[in-house]
Biopython code that builds the backbone (N, CA, C, O; Angstrom):
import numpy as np
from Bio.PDB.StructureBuilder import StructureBuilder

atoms = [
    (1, "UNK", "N", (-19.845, -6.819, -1.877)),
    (1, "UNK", "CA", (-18.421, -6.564, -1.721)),
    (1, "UNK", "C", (-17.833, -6.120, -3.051)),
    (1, "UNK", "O", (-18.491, -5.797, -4.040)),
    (2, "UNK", "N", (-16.595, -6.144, -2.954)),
    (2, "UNK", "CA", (-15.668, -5.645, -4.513)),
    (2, "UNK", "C", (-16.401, -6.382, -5.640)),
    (2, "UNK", "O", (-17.286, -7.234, -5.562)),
    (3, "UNK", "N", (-15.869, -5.893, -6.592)),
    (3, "UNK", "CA", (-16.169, -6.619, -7.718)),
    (3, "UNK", "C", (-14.780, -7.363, -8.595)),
    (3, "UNK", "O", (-13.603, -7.259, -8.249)),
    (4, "UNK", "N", (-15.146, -7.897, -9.443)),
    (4, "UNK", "CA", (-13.384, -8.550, -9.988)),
    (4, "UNK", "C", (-13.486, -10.304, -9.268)),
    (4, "UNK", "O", (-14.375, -10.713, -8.520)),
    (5, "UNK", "N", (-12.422, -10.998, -9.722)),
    (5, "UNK", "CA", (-12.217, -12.458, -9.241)),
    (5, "UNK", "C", (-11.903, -12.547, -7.646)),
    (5, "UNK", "O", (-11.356, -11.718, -6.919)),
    (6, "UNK", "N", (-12.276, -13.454, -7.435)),
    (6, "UNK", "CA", (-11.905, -13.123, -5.815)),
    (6, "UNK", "C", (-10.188, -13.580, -5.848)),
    (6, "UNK", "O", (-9.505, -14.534, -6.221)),
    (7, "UNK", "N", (-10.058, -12.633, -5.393)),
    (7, "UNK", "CA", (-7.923, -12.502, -5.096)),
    (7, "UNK", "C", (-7.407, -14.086, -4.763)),
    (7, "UNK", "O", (-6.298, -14.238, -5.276)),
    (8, "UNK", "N", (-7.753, -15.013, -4.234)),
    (8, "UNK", "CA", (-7.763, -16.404, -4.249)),
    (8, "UNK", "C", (-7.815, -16.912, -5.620)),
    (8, "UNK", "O", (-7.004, -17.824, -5.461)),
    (9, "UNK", "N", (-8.094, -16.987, -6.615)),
    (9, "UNK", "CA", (-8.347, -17.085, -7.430)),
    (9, "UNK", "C", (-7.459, -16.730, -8.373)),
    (9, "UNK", "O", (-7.057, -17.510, -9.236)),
    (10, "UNK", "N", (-7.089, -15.500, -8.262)),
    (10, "UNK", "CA", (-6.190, -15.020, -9.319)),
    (10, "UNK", "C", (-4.837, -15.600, -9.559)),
    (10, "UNK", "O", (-4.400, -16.240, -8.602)),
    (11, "UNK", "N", (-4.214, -15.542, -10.415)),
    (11, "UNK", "CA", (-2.761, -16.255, -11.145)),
    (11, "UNK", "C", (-1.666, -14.926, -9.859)),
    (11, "UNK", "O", (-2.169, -13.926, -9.347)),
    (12, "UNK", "N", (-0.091, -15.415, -9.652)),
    (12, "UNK", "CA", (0.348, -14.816, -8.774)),
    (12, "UNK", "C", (0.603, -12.964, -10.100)),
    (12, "UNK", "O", (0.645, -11.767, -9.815)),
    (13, "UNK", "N", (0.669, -13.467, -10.988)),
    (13, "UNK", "CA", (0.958, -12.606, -12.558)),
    (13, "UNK", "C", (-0.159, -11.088, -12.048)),
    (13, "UNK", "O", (0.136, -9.904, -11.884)),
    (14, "UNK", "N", (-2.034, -12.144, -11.872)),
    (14, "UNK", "CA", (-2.637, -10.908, -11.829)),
    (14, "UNK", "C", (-3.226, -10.694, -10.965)),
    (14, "UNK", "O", (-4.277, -10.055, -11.011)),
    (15, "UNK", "N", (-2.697, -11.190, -9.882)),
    (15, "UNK", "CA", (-2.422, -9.878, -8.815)),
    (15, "UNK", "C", (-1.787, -9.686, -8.314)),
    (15, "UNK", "O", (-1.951, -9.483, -7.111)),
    (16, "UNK", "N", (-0.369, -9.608, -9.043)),
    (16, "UNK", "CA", (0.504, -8.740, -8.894)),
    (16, "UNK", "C", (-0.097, -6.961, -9.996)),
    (16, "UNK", "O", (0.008, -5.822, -9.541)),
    (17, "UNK", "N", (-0.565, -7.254, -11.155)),
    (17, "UNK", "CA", (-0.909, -6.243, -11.948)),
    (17, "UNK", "C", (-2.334, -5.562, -11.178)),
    (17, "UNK", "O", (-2.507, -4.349, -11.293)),
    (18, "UNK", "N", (-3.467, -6.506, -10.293)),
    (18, "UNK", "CA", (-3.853, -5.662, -10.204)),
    (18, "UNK", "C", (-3.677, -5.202, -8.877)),
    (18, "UNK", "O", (-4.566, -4.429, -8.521)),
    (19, "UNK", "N", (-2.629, -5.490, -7.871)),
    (19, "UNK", "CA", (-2.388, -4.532, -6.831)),
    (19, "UNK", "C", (-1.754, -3.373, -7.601)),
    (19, "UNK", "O", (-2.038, -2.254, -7.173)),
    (20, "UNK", "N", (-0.808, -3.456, -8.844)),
    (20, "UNK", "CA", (-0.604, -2.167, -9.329)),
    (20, "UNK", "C", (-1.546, -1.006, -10.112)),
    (20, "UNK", "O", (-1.378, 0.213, -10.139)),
    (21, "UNK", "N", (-2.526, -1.770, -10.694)),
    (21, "UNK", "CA", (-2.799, -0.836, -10.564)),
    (21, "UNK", "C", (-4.016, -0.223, -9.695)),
    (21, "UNK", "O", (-4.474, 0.894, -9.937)),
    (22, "UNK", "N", (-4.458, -0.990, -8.744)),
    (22, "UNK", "CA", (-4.986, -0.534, -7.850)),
    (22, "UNK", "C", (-4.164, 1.087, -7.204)),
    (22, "UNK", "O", (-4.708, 2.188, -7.118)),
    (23, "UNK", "N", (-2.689, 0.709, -6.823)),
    (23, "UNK", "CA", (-1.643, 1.559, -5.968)),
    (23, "UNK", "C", (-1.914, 2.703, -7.397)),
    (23, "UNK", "O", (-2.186, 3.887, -7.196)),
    (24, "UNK", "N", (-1.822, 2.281, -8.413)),
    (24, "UNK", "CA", (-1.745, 4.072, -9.316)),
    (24, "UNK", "C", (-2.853, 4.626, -9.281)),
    (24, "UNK", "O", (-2.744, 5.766, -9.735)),
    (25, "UNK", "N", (-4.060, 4.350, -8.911)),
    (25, "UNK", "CA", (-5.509, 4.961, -8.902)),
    (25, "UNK", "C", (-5.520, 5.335, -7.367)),
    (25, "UNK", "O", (-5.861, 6.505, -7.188)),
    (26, "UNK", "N", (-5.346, 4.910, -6.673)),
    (26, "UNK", "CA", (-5.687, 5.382, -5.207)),
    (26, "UNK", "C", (-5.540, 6.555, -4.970)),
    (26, "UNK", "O", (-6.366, 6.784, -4.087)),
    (27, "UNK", "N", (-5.056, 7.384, -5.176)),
    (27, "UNK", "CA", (-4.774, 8.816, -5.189)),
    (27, "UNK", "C", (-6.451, 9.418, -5.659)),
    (27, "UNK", "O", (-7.465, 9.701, -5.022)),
    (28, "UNK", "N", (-6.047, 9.418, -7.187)),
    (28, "UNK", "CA", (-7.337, 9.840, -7.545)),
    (28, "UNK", "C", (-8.611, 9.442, -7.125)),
    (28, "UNK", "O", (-9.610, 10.099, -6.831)),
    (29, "UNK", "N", (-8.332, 7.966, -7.159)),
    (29, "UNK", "CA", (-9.734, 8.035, -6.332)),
    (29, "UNK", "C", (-10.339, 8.244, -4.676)),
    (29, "UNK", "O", (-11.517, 8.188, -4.326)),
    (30, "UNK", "N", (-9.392, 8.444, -4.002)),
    (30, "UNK", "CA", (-9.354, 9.324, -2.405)),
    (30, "UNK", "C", (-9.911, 11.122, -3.069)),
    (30, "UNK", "O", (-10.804, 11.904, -2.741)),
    (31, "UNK", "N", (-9.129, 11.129, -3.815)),
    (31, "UNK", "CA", (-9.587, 12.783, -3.816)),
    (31, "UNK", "C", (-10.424, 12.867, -4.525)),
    (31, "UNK", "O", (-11.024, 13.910, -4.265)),
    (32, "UNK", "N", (-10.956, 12.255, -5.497)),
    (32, "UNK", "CA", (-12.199, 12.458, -6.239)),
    (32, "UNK", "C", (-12.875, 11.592, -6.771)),
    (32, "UNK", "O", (-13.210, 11.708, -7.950)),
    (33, "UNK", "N", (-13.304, 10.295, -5.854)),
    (33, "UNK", "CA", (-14.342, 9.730, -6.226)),
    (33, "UNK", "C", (-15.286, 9.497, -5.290)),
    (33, "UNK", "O", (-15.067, 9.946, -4.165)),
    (34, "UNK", "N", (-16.101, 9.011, -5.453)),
    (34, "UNK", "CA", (-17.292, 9.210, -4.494)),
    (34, "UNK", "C", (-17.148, 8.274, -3.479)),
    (34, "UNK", "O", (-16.251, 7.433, -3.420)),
    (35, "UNK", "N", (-18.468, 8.510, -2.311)),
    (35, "UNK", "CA", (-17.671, 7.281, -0.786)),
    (35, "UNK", "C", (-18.012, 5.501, -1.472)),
    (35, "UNK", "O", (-17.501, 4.439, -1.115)),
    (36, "UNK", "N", (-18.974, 5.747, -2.460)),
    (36, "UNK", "CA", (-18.795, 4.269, -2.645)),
    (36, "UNK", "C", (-17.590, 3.800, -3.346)),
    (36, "UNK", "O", (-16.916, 2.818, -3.035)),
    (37, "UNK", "N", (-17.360, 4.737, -4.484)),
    (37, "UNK", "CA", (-16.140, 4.220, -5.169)),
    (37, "UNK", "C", (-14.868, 3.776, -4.479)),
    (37, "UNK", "O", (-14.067, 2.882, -4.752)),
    (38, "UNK", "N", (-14.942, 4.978, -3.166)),
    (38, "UNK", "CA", (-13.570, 4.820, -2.262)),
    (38, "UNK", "C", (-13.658, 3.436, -1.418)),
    (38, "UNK", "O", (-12.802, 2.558, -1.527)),
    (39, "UNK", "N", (-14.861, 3.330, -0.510)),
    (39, "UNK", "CA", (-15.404, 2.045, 0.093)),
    (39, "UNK", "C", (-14.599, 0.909, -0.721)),
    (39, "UNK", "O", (-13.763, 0.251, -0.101)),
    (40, "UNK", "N", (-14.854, 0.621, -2.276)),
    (40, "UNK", "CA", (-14.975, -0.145, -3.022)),
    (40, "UNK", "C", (-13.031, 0.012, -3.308)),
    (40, "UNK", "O", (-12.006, -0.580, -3.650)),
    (41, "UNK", "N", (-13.246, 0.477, -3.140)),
    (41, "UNK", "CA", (-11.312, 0.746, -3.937)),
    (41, "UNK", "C", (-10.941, -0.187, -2.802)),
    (41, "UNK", "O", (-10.532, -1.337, -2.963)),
    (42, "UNK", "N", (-11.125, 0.432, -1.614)),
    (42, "UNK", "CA", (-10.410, 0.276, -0.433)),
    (42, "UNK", "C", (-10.254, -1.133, 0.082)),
    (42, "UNK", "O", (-9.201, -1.654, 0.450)),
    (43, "UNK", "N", (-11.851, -1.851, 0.047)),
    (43, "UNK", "CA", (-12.043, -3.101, 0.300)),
    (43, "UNK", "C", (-10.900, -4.301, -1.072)),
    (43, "UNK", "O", (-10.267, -5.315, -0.779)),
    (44, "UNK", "N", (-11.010, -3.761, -2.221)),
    (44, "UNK", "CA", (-10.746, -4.662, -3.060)),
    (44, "UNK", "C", (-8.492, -4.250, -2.658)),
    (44, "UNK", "O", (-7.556, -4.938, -3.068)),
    (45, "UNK", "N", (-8.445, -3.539, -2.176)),
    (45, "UNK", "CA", (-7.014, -3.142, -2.222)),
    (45, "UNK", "C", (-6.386, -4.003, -0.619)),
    (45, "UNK", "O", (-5.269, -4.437, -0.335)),
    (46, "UNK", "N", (-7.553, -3.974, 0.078)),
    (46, "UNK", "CA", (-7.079, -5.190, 1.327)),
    (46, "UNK", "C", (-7.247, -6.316, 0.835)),
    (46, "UNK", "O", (-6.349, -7.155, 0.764)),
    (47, "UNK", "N", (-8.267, -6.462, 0.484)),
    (47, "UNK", "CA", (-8.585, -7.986, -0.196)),
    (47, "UNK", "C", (-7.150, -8.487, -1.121)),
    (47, "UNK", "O", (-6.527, -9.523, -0.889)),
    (48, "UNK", "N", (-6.849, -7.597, -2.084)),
    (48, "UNK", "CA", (-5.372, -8.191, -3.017)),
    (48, "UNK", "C", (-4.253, -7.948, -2.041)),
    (48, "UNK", "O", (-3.626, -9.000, -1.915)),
    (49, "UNK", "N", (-3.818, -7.114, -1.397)),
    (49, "UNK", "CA", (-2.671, -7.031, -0.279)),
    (49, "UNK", "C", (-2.709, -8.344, 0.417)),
    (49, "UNK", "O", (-1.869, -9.242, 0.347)),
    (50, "UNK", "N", (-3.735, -8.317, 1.050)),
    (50, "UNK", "CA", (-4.094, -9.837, 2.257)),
    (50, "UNK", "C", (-3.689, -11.071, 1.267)),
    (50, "UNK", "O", (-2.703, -11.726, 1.606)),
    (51, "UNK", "N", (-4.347, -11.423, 0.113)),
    (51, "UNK", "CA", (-3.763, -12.565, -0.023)),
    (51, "UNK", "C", (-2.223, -12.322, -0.935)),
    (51, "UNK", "O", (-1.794, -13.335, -1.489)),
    (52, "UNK", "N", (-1.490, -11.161, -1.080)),
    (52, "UNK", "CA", (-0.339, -10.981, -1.634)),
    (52, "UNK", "C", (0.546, -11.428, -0.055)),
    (52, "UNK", "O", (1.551, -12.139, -0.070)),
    (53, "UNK", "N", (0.075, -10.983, 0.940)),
    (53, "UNK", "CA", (0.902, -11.269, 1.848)),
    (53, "UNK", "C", (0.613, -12.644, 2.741)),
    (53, "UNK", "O", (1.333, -12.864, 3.715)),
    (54, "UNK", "N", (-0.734, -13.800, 2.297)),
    (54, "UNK", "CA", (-0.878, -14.719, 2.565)),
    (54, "UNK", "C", (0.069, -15.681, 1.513)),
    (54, "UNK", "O", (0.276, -16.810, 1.959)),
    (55, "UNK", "N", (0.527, -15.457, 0.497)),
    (55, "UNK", "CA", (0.563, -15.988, -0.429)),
    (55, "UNK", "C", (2.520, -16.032, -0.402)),
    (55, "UNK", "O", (3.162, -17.037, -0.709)),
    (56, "UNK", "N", (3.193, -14.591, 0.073)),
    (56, "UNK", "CA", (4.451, -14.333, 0.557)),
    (56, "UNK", "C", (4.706, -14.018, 1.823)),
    (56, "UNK", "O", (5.202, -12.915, 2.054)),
    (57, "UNK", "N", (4.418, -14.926, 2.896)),
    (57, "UNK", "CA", (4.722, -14.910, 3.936)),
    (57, "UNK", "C", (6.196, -14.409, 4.347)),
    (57, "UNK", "O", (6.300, -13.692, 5.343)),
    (58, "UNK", "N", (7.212, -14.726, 3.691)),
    (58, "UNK", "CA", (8.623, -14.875, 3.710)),
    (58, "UNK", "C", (9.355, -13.675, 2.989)),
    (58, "UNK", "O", (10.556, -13.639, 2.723)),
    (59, "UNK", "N", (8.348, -12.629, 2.700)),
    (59, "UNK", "CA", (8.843, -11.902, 1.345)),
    (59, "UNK", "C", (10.028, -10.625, 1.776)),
    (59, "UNK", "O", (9.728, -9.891, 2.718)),
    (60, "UNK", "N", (10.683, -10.518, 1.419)),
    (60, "UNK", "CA", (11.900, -9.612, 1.573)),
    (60, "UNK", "C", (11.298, -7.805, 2.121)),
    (60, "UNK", "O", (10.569, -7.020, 1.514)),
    (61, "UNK", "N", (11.789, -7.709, 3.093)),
    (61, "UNK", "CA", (11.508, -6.318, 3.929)),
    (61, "UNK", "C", (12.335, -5.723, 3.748)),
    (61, "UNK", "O", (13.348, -6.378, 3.994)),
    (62, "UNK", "N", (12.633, -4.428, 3.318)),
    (62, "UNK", "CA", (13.371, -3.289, 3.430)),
    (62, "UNK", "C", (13.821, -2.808, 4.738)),
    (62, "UNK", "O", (13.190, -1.941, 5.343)),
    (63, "UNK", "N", (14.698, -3.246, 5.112)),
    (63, "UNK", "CA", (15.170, -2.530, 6.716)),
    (63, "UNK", "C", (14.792, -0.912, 7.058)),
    (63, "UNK", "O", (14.665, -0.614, 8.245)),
    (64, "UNK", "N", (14.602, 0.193, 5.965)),
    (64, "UNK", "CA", (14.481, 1.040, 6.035)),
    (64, "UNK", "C", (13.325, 1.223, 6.028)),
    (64, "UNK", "O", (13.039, 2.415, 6.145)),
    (65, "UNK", "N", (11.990, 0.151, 5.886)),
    (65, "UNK", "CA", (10.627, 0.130, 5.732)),
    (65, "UNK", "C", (10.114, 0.052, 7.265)),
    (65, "UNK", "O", (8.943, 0.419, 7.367)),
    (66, "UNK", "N", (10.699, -0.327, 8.440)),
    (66, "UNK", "CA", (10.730, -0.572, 9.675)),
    (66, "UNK", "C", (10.700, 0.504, 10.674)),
    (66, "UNK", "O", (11.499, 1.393, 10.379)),
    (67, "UNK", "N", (10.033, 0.726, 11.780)),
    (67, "UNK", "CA", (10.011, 1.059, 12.188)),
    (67, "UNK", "C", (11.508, 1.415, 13.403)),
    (67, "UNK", "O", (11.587, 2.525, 13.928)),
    (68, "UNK", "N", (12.102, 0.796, 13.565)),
    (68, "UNK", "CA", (13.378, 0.565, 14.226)),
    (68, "UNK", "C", (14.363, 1.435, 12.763)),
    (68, "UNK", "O", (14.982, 2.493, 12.878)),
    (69, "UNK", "N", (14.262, 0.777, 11.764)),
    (69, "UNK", "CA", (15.516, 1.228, 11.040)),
    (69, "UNK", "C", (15.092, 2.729, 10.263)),
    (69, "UNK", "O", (15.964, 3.157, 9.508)),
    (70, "UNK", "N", (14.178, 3.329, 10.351)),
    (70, "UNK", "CA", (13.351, 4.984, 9.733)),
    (70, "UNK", "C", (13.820, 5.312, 10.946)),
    (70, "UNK", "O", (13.999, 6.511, 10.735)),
    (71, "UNK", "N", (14.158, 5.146, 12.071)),
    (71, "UNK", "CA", (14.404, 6.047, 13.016)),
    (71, "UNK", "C", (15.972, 6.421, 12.863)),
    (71, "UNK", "O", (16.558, 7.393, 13.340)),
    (72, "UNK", "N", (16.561, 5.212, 11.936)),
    (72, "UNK", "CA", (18.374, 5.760, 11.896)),
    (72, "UNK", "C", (18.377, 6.356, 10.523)),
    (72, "UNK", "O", (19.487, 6.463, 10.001)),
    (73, "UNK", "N", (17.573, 6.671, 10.000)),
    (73, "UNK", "CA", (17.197, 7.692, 8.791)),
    (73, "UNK", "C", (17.187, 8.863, 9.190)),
    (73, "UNK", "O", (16.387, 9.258, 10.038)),
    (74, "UNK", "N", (18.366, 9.840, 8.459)),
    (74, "UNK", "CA", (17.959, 11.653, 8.480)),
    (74, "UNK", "C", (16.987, 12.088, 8.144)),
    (74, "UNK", "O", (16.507, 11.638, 7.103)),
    (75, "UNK", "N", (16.225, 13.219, 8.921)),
    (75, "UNK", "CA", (15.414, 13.662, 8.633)),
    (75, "UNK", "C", (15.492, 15.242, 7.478)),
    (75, "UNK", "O", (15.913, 16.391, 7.617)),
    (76, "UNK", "N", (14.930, 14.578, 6.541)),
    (76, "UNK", "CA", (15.268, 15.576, 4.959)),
    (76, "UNK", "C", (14.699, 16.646, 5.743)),
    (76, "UNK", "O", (13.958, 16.480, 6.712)),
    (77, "UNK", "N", (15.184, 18.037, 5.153)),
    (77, "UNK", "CA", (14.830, 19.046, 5.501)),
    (77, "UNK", "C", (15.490, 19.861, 6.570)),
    (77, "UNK", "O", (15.501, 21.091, 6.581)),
    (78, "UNK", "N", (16.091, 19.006, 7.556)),
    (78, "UNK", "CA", (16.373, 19.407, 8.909)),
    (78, "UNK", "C", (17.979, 19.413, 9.196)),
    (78, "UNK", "O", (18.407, 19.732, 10.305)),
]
sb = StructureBuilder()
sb.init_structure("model")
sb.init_model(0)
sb.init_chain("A")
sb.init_seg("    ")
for serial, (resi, resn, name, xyz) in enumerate(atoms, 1):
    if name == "N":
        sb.init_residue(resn, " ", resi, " ")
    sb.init_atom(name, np.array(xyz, "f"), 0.0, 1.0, " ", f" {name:<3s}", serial, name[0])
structure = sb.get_structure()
């Protein structure tokens, strides 16, 4: 599996830093890294999400992040 501390483990400090910077590499590494690297990105980026959202069950949602409330959003362009 991933490599790194297992996300259980980590202080709430680092992984919060490393879901970030997981989120600034993902790009690059979708478009140009190889299928293991991506495999590997991918697994370790559920793995820190899952326990970010085991960990904030309660955590503040953006109404506009919703599926119900993007629909009372203009559509740019149009």
């Amino acid at each position: 599996m991933s490599a790194g501390v297992p996300a259980g483990r980590l202080t709430e400090q680092d992984l919060l830093r490393e879901l970030e910077q997981l989120h600034l590499t993902r790009n690059e590494t979708f478009l140009h890294g190889s299928e293991d690297a991506l495999r590997e990105h991918t697994a370790r980026s559920f793995e820190l999400e899952q326990e970010y959202l085991r960990r904030n069950p309660d955590r503040q949602v953006d109404p506009r992040r919703t599926r119900e409330g993007a629909r009372g959003e203009p559509v740019h362009g149009h």
